[in-house]
MARBA-3410 file (N, C-alpha, C, O; in Angstrom, 1 decimal):
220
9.0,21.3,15.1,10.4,21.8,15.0,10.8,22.2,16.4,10.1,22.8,17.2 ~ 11.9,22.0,16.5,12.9,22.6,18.0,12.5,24.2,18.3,12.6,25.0,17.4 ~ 12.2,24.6,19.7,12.5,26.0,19.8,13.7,26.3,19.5,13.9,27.2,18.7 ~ 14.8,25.4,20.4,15.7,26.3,20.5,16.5,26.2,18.9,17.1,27.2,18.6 ~ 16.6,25.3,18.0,17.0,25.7,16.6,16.3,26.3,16.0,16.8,26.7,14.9
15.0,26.7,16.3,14.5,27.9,15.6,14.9,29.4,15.9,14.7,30.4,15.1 ~ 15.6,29.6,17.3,16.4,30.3,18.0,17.5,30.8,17.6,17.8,32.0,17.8 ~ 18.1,29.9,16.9,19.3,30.0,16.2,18.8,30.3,14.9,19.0,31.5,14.5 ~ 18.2,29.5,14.1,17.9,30.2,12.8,17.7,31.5,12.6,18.2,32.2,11.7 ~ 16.8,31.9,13.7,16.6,33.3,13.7,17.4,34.4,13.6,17.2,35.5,13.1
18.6,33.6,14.3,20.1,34.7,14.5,20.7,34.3,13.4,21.6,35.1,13.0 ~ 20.7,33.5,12.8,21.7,32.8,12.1,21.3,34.0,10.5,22.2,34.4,9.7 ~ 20.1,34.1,10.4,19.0,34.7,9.2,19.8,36.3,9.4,20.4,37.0,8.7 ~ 19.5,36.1,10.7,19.9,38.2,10.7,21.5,38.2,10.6,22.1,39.1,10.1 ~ 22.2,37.3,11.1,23.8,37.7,11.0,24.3,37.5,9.3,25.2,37.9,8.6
23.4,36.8,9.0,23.9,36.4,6.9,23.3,37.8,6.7,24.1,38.7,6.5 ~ 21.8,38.0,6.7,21.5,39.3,6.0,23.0,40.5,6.1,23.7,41.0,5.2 ~ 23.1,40.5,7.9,24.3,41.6,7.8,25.4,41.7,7.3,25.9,42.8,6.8 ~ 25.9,40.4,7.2,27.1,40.4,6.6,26.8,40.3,4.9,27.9,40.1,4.4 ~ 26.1,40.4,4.3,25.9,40.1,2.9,25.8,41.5,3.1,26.8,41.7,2.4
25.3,43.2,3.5,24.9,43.8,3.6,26.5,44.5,3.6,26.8,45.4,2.9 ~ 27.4,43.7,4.9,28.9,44.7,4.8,29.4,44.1,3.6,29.7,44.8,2.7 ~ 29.6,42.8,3.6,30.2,42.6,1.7,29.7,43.4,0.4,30.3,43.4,-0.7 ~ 28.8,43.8,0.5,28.3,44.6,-0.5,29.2,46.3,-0.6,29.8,47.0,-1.4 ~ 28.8,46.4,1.1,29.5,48.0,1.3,31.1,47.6,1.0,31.6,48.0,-0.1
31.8,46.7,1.9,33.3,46.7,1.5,34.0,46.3,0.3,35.2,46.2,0.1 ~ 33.0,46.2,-0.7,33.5,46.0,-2.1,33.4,47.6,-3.0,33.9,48.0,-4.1 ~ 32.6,48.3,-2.0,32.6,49.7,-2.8,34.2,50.3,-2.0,34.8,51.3,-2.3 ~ 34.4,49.5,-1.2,35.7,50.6,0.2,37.0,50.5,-0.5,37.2,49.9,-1.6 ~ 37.9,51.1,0.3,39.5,51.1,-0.3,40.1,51.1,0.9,39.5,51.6,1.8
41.2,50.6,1.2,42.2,51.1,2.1,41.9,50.8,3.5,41.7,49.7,4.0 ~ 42.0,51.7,3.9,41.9,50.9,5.7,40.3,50.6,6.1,40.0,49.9,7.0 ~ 39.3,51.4,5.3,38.0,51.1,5.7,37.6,49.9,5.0,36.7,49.3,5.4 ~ 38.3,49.6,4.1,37.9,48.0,3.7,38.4,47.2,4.4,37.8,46.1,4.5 ~ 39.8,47.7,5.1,40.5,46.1,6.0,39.6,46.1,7.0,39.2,45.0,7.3
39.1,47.2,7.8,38.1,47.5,9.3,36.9,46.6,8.5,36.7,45.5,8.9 ~ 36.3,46.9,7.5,35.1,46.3,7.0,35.3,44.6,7.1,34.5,44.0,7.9 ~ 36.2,43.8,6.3,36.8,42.8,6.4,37.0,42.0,7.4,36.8,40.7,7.4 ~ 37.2,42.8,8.4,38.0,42.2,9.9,35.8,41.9,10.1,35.3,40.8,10.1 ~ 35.3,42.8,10.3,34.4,42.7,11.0,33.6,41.5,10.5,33.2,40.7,11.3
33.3,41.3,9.4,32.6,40.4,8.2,33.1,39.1,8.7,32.4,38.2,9.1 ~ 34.8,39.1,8.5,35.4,38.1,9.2,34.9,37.3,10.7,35.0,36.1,10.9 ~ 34.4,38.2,11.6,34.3,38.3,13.1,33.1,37.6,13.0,33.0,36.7,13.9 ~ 32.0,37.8,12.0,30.8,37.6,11.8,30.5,36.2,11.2,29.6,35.4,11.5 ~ 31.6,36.1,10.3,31.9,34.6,10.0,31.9,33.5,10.6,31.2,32.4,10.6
32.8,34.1,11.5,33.0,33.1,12.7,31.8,32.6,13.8,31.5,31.5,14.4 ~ 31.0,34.2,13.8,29.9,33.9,14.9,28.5,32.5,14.2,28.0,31.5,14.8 ~ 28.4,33.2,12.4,27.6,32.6,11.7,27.7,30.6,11.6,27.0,29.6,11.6 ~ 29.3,30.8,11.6,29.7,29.4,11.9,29.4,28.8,13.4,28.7,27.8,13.5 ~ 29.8,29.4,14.6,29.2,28.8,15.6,27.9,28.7,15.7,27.5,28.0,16.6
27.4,29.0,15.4,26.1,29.0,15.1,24.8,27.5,14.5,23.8,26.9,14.8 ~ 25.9,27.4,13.3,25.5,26.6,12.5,26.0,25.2,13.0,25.5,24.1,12.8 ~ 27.4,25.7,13.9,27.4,24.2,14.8,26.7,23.7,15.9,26.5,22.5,16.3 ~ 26.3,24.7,16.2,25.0,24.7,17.6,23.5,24.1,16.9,22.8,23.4,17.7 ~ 23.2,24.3,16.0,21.7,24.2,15.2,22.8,22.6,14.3,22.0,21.8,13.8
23.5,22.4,14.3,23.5,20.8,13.8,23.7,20.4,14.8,24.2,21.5,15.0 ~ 23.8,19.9,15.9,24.1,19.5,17.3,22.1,19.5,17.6,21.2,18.7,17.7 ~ 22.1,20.4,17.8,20.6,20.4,18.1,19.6,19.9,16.9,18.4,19.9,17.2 ~ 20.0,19.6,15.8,19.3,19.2,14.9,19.5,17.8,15.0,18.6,17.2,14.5 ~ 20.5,17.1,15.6,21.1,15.6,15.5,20.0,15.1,16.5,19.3,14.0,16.5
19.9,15.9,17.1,18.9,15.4,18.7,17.6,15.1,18.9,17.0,14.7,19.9 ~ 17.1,15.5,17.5,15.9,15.7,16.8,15.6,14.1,16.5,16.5,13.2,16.4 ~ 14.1,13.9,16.3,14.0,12.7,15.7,13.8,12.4,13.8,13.3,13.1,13.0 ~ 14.2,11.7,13.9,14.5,11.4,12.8,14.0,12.1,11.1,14.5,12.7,10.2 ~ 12.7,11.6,11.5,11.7,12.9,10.3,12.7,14.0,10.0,13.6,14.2,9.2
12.0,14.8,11.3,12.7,16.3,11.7,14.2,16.4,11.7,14.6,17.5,11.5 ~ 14.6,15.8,11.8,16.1,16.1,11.4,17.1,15.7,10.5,18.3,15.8,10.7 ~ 16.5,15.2,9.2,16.4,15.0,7.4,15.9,16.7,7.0,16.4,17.3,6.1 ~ 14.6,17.3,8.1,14.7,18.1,7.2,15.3,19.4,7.7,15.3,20.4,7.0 ~ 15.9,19.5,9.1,17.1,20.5,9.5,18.3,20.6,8.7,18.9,21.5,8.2
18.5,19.2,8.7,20.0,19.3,8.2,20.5,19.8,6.5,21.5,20.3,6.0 ~ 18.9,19.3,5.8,19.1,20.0,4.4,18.8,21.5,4.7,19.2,22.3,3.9 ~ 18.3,21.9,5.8,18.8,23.6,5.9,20.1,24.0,6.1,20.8,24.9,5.6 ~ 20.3,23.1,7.0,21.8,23.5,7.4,22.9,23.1,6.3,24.0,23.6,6.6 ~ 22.8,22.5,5.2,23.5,22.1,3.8,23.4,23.6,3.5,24.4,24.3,3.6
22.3,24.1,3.2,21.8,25.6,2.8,22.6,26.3,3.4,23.6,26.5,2.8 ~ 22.5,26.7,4.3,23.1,27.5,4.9,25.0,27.6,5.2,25.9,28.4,5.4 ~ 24.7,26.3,4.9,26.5,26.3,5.0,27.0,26.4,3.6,28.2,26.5,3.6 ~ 26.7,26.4,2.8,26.8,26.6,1.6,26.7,28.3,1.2,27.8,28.8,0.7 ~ 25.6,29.1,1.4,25.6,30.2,2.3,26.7,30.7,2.3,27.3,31.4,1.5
26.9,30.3,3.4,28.4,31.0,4.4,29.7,30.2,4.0,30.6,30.2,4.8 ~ 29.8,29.6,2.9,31.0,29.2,1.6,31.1,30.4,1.1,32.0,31.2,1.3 ~ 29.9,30.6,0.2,30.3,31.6,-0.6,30.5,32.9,0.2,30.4,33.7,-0.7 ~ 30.6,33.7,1.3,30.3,34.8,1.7,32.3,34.6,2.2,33.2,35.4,2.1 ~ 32.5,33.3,2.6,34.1,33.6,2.6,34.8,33.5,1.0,35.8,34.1,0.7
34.2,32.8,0.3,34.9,32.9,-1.0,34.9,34.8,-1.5,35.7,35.5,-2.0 ~ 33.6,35.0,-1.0,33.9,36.7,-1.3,34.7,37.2,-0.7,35.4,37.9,-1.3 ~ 35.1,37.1,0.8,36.0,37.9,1.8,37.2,37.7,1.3,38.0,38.7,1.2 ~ 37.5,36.2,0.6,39.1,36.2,0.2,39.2,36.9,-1.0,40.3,37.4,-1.2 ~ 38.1,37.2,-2.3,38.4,38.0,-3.0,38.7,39.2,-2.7,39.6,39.7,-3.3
38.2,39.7,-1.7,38.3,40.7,-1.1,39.8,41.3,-0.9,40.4,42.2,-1.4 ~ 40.3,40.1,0.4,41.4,40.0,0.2,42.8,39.9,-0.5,43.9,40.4,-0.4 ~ 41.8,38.8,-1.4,43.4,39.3,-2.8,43.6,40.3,-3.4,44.7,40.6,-3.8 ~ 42.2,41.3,-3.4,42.3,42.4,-3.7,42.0,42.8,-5.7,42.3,43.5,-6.6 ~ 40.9,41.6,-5.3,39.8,42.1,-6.7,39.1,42.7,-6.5,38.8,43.2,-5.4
38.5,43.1,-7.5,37.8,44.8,-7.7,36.1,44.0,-7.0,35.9,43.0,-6.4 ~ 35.5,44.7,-7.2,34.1,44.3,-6.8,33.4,44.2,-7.6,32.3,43.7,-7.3 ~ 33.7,44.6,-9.4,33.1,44.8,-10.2,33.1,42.4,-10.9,32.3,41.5,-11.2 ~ 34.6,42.5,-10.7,34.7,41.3,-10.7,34.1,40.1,-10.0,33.6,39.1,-10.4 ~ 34.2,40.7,-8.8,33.7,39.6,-7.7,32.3,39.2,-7.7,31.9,38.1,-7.5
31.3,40.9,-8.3,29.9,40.6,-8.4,30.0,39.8,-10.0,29.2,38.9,-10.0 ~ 30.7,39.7,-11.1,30.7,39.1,-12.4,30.8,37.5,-12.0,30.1,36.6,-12.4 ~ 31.9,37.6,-11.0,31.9,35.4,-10.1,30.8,35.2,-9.6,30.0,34.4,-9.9 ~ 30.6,36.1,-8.6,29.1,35.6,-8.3,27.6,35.5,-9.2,26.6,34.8,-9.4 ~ 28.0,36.5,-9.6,26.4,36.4,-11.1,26.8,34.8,-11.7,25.9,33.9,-11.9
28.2,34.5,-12.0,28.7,33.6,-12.7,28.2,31.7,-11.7,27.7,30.7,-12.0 ~ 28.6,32.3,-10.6,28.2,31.0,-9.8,26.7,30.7,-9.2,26.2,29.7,-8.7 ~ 26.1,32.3,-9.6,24.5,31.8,-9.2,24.0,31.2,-10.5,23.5,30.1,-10.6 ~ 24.1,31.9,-11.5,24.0,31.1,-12.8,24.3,29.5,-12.8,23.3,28.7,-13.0 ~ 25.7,29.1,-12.6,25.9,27.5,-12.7,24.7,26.9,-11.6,24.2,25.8,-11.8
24.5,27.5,-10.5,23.8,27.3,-9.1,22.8,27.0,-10.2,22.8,25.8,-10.5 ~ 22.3,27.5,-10.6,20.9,27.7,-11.1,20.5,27.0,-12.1,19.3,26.8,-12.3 ~ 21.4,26.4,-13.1,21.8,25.5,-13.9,21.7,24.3,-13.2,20.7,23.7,-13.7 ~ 22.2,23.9,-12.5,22.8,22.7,-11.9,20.9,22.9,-11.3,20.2,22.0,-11.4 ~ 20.6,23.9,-10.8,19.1,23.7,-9.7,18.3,22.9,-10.8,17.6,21.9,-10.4
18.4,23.4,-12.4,17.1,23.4,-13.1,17.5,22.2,-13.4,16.6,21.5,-13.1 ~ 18.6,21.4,-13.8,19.6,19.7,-14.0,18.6,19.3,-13.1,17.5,18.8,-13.5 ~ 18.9,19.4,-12.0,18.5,18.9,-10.7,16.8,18.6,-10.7,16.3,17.5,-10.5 ~ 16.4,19.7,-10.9,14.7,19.4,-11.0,14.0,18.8,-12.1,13.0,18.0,-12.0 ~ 14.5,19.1,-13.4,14.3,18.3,-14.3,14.7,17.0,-13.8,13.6,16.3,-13.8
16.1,16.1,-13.3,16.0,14.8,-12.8,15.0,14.7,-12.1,14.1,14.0,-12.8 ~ 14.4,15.2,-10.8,13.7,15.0,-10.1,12.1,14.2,-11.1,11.5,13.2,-11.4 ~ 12.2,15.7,-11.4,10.7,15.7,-12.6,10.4,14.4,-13.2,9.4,13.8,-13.0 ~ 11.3,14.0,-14.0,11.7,12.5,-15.1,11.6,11.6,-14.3,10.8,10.7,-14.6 ~ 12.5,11.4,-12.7,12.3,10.4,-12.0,10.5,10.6,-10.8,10.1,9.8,-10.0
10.1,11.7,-11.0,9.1,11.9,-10.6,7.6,11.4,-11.8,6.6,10.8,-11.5 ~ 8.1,11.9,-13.1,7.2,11.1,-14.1,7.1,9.7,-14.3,6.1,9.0,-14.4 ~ 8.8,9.4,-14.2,8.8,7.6,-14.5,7.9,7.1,-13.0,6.7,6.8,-13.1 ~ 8.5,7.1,-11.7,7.5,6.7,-10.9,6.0,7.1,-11.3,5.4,6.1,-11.0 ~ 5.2,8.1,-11.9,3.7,7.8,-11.9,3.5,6.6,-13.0,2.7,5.7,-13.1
4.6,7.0,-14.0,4.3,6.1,-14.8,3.7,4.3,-14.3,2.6,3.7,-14.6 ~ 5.0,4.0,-13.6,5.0,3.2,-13.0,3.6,2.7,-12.0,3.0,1.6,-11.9 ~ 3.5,3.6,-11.6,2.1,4.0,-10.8,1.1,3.6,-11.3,0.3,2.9,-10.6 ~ 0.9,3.9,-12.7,-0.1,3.8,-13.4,-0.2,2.4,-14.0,-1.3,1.8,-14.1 ~ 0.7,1.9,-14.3,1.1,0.9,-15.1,0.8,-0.3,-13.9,0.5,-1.4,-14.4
0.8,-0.3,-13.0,0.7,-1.0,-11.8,-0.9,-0.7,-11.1,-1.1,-1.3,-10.0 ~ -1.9,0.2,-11.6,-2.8,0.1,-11.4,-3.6,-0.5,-12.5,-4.6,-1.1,-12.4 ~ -3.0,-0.2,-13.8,-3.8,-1.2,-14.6,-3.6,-2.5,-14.7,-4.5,-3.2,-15.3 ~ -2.7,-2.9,-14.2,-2.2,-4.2,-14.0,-3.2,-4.5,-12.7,-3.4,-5.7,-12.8 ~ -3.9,-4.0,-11.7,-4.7,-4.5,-10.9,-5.8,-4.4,-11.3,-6.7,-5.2,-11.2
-5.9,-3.4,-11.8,-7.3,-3.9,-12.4,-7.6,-4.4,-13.8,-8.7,-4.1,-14.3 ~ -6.8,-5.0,-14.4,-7.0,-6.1,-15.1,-6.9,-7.7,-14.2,-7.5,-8.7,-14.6 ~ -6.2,-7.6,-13.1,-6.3,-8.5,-13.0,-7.7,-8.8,-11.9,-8.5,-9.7,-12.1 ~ -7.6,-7.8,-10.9,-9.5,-7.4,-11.0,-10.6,-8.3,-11.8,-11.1,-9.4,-11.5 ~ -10.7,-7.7,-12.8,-11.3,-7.9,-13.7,-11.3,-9.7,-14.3,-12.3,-10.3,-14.7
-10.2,-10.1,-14.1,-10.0,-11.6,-14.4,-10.7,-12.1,-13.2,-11.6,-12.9,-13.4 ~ -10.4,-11.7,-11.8,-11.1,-12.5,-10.7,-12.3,-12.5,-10.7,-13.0,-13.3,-10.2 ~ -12.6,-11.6,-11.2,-14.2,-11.0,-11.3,-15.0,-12.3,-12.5,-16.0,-12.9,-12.2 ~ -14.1,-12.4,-13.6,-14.6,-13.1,-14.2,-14.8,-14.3,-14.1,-15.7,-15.0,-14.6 ~ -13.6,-14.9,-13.1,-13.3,-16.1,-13.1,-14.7,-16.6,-12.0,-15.3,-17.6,-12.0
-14.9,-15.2,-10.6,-15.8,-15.5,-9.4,-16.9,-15.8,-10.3,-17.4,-16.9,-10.1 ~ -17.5,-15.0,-11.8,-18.5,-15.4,-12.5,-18.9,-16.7,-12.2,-19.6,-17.4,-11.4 ~ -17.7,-17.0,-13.5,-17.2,-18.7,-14.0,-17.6,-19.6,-13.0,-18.3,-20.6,-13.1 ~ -17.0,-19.0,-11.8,-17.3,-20.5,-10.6,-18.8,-20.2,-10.1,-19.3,-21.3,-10.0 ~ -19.8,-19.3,-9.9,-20.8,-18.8,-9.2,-21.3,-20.0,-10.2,-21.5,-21.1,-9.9
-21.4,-19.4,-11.2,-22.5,-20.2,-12.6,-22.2,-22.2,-12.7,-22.9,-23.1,-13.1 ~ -21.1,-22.0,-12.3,-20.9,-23.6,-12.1,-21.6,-24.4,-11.0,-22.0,-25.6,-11.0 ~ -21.6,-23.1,-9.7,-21.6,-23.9,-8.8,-23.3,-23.8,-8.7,-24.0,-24.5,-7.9 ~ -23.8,-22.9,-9.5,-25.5,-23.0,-9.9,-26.0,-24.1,-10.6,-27.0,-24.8,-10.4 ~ -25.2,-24.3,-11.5,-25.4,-25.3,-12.4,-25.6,-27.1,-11.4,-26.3,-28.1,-11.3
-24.1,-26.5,-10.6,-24.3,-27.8,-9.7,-25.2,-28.0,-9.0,-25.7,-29.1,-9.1 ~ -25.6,-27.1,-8.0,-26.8,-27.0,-7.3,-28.3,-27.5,-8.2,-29.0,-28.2,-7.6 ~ -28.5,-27.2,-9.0,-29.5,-27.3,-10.3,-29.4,-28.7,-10.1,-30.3,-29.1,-9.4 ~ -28.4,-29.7,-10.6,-28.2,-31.5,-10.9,-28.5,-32.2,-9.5,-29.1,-33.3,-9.2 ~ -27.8,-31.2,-8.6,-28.0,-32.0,-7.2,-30.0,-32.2,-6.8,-30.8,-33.1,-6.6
-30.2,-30.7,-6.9,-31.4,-30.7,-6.8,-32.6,-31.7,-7.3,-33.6,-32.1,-6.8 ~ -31.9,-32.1,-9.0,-32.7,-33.0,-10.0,-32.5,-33.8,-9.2,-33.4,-34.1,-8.3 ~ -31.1,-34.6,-9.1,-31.0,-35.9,-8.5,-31.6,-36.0,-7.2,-31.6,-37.2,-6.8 ~ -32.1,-35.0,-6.3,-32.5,-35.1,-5.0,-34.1,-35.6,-5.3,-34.7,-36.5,-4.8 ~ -34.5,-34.8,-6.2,-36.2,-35.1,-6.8,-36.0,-36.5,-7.3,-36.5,-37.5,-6.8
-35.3,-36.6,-8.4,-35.2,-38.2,-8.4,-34.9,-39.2,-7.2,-35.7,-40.1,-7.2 ~ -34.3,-39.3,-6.5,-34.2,-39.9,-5.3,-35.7,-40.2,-4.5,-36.3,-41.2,-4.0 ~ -36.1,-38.9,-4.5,-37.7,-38.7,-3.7,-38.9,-39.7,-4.8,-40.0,-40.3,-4.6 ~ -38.2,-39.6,-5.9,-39.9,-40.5,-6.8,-39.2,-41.6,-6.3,-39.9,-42.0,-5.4 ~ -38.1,-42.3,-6.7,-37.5,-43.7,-6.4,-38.1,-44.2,-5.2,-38.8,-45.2,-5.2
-37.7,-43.5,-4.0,-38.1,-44.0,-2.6,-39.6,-44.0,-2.8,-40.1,-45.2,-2.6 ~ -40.5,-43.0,-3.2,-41.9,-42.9,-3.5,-42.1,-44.3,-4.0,-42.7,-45.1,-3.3 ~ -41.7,-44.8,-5.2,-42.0,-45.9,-5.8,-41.7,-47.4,-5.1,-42.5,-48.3,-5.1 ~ -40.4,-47.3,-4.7,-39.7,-48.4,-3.2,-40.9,-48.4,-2.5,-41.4,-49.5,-2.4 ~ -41.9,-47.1,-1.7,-42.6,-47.6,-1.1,-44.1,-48.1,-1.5,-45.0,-48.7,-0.9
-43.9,-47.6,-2.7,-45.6,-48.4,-3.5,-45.3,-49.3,-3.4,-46.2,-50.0,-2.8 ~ -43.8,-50.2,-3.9,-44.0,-51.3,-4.4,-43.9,-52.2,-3.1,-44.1,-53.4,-3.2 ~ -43.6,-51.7,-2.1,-43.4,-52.4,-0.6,-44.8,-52.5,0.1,-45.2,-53.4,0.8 ~ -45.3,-51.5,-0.2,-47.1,-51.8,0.2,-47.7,-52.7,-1.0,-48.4,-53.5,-0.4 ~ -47.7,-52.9,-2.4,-48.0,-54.0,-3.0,-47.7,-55.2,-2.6,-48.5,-56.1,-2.7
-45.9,-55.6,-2.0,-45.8,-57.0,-1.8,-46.3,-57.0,-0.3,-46.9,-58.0,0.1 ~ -46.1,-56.0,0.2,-46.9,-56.8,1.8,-48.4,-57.0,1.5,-49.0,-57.9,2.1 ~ -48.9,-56.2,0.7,-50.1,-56.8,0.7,-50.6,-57.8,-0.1,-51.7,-58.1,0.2 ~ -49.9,-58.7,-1.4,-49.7,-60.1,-2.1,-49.3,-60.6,-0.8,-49.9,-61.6,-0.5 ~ -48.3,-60.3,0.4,-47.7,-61.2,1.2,-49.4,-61.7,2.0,-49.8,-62.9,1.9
-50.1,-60.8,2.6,-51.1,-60.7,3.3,-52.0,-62.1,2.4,-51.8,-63.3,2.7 ~ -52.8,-61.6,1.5,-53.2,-61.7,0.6,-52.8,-63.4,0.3,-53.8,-64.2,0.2 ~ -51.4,-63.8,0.3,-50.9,-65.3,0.2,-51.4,-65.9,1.2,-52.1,-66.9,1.0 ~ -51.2,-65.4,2.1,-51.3,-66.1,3.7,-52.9,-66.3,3.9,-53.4,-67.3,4.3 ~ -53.6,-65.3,3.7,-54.9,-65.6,3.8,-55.6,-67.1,3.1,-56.2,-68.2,3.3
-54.9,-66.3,1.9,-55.4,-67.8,0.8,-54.7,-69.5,1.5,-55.3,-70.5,1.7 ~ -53.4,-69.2,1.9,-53.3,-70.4,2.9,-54.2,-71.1,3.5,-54.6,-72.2,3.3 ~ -54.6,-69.8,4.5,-55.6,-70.5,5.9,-57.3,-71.1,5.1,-58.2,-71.8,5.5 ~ -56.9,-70.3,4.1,-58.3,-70.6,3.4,-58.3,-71.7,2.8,-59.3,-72.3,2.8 ~ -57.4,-72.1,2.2,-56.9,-73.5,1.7,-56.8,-74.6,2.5,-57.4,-75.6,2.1
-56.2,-74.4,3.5,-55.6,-75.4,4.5,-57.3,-76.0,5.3,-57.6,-77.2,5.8 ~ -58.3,-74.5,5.3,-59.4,-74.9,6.2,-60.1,-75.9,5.1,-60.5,-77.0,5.5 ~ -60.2,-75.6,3.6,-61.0,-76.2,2.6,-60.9,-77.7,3.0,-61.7,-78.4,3.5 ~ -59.4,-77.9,2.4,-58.6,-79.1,2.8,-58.9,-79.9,4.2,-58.8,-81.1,4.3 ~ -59.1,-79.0,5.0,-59.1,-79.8,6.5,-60.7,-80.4,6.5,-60.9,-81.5,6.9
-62.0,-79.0,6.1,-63.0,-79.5,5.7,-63.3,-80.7,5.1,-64.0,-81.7,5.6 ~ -62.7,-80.6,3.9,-63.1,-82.3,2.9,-62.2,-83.5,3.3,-62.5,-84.5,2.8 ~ -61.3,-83.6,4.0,-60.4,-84.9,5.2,-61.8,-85.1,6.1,-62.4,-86.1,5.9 ~ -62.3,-84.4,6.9,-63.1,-84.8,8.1,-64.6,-84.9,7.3,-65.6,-85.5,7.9 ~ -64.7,-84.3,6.1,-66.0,-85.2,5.0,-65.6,-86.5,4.7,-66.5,-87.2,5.1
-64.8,-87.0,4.4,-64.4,-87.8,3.7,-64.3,-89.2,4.9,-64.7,-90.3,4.7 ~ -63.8,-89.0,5.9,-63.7,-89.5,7.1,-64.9,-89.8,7.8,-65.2,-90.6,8.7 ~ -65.4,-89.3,7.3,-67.4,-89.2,8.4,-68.1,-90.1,7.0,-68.9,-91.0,7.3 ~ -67.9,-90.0,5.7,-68.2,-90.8,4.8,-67.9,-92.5,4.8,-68.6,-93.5,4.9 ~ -66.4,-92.2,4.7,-66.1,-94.0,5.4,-66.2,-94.3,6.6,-65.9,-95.4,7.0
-66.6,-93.5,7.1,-67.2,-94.3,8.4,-68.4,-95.1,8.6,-68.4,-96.3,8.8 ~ -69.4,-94.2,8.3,-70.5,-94.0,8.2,-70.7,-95.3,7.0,-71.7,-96.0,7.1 ~ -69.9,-95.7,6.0,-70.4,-96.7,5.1,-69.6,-97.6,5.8,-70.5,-98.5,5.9 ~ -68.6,-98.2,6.4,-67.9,-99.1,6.6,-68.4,-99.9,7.9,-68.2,-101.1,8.1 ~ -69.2,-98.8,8.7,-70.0,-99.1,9.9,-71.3,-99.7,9.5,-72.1,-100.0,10.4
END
């Protein structure tokens, strides 16, 4: 908060105390010490008021926070010093004091009425917000609770998939396993043919060059 509006409050505190202090006395007075009383209360008025224009001026200058919560002082206060001239003019017109304290008992009462209106709204619109509050946390964590179940749902799925991939990976591995038995069986029928060829082909080439050394041999 500002020094120097706290500067002023300060004076501002002691010039209300005083003058609430001569309105009190010039409601017991009569005659010319009530107008001397009056005048001065009056004088005081005026100071209480410059005052309060000095401390809004210096409250404007303030940043923003801080000067939402000056100015509801200064509502206070000028409110305050409403009623302290509403008393001077009773004064004035020349009601008794016995009256004037019966209006005021009368307007702190409505004040106070209107305070308890006031807080009770507060209260109700202070309850409905937790309500709200509340109702909006269970709404998160229900819905929490859904994601939660749903991350389940997918975790277990995506195990489940892992699970098939893995089968089908083992199957893949016997298949290739088996691709290569059966690739070592035909290369070795392949082997195995070819030998029998040369084994054939020599048999064959054998009994041609018997057979040839025969008719020779008799034809000679």
């Amino acid at each position: 908060m500002s020094d120097v509006f706290e500067g002023y409050e300060r004076q501002y505190s002691e010039l209300s105390a005083n003058l609430t202090k001569k309105c009190t006395v010039a409601g017991a007075l009569d005659g010319e010490q009530k107008k001397q009383k009056i005048s001065e209360i009056k004088a005081g008025i005026d100071d209480a008021e410059s005052l309060i224009r000095k401390m809004d001026l210096e409250a404007r200058s303030l940043p923003p926070n801080i000067k939402a919560v000056l100015l509801a002082k200064l509502r206070e206060y000028k409110s305050d010093l409403n009623n302290l001239k509403s008393e001077v003019k009773r004064f004035v017109s020349g009601n008794s004091y016995s009256s004037a304290r019966d209006e005021l008992l009368e307007s702190g009462m409505a004040d106070t009425l209107t305070a308890s209106a006031d807080q009770r709204g507060r209260l109700m619109m202070s309850t409905e917000r937790l309500n709200k509050s509340s109702d909006r946390v269970k709404d998160s964590r229900r819905t929490m609770l859904e994601t939660e179940e749903l991350g389940v749902s997918i975790l277990q799925d995506l195990h489940s998939q892992r699970q098939s991939l893995l089968h089908a990976n083992n199957t893949l591995h016997g298949v290739d396993d088996n691709i290569g038995k059966s690739k070592r069986v035909l290369t070795s029928m392949a082997r195995r043919m070819s030998r029998n060829k040369w084994i054939i082909g020599s048999v064959i080439a054998v009994l041609v060059i018997a057979i040839a050394l025969i008719l020779y041999f008799k034809l000679k």
